[in-house]
C-alpha positions as CSV (number, residue, x, y, z in Angstrom):
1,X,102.5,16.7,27.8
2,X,102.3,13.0,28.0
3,X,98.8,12.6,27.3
4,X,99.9,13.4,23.8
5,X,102.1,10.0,23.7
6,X,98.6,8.3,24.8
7,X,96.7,10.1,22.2
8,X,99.2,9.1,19.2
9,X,99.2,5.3,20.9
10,X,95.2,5.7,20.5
11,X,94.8,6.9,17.1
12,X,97.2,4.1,16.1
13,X,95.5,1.9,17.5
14,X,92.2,3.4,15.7
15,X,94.6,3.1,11.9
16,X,95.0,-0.2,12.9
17,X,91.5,-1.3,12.7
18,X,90.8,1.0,10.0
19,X,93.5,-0.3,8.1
20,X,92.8,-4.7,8.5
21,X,89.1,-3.4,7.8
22,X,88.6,-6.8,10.1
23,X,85.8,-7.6,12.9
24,X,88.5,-6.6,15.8
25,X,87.0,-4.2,17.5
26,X,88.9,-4.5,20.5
27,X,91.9,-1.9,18.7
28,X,88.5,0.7,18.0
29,X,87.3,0.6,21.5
30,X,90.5,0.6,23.2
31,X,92.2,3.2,20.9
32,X,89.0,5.4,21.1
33,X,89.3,5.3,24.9
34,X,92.8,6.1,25.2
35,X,92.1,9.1,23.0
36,X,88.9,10.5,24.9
37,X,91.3,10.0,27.9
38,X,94.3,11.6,26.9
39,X,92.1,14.7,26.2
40,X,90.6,14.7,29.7
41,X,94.1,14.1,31.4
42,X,95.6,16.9,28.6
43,X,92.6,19.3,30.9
44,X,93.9,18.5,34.1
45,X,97.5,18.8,33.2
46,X,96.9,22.3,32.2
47,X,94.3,22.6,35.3
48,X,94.7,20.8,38.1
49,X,94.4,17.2,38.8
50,X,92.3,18.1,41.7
51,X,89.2,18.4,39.4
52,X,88.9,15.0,39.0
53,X,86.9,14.7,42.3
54,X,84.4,16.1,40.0
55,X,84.7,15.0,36.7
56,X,85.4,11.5,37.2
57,X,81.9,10.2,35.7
58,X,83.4,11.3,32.6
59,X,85.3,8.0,32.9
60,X,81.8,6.4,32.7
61,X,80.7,8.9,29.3
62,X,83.9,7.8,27.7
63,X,82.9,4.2,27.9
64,X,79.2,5.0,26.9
65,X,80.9,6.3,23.0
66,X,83.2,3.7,23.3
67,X,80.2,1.5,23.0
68,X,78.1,3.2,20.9
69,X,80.8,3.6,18.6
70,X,80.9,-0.1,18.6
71,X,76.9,-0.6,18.0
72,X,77.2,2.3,14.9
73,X,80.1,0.0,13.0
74,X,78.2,-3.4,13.7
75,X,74.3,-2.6,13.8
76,X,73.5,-6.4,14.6
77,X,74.5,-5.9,18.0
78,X,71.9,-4.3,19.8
79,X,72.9,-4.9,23.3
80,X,75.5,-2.2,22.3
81,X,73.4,0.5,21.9
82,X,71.5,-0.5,25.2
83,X,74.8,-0.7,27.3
84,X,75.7,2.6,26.1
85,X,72.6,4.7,26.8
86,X,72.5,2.8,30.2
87,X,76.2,4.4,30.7
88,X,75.4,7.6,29.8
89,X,72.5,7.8,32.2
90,X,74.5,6.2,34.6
91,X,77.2,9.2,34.4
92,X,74.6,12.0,34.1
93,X,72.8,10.5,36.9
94,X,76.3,10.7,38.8
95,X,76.9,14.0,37.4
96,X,73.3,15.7,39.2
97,X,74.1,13.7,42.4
98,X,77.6,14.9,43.3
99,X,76.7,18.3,41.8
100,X,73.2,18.7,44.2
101,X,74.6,17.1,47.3
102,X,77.2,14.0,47.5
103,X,75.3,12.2,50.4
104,X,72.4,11.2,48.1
105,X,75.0,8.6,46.6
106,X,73.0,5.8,47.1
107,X,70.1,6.2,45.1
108,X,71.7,5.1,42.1
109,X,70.2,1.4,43.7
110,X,67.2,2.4,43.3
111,X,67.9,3.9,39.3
112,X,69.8,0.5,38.3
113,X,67.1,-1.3,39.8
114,X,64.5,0.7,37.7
115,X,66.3,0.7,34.6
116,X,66.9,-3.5,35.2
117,X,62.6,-3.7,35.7
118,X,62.2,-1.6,33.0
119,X,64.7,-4.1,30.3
120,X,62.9,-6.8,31.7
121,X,59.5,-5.7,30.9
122,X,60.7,-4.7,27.2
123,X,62.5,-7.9,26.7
C-alpha cells in the first residue's frame, strides 16, 4: 500500500498551494501528478505490474490534466491548453497503435509532424 504514502505526499502538496493562494504552480502540478500516479500504481499493486506494458501512455494523459489543470487556474497562458490537448492526443494516438499492432510505432513522426504544420499555420 505505498502508493497511499504518495497520494497523502500529493494532496499535501496540492493544500500547500491552496493554502499560500500564490502563483506556484509547481506544488499543483507536481502534487496533482503524484496523485493520478499513486492511483495507477494503487491498480497494479492489486493487479499486476505486468500491465504497464500496456498502460503506460497513461503516464502521458496524466501530464495532459496536469497541464490543463494549470491553463484552467491561470487562463492567460494559452500555450497550456495547447500542450495539453497535444498530450492527450499524443497518448490516445499511443493507445490505438499498441492496441491495433505495436510495429506501426513509428507513425507518430508523421502525426507530430502534422500537428507542428498544422500550429504553424494557426499561429
Amino acid at each position: 500500500l505505498w502508493p497511499l504514502l504518495i497520494a497523502v505526499l500529493g494532496g499535501g502538496l496540492i493544500g500547500i498551494y491552496f493554502k499560500r493562494k500564490t502563483s506556484g504552480s509547481f506544488y499543483l502540478a507536481a502534487g496533482e501528478y503524484l496523485l493520478l500516479f499513486s492511483g495507477l500504481a494503487l491498480y497494479f499493486n492489486f493487479t499486476s505490474w505486468k500491465n504497464i506494458a500496456q498502460t503506460w501512455p497513461f503516464f502521458i494523459v496524466f501530464l495532459g490534466i496536469v497541464f490543463l489543470t494549470l491553463f484552467l487556474f491561470d487562463k492567460k497562458r494559452r500555450s497550456l491548453l495547447f500542450l495539453s490537448l497535444l498530450l492527450f492526443s499524443l497518448a490516445l494516438f499511443f493507445f490505438f497503435v499498441f492496441a491495433l499492432d505495436p510495429r506501426f510505432w513509428w507513425t507518430i513522426f508523421i502525426f507530430v509532424g502534422l500537428s507542428i504544420l498544422v500550429s504553424v499555420k494557426t499561429a
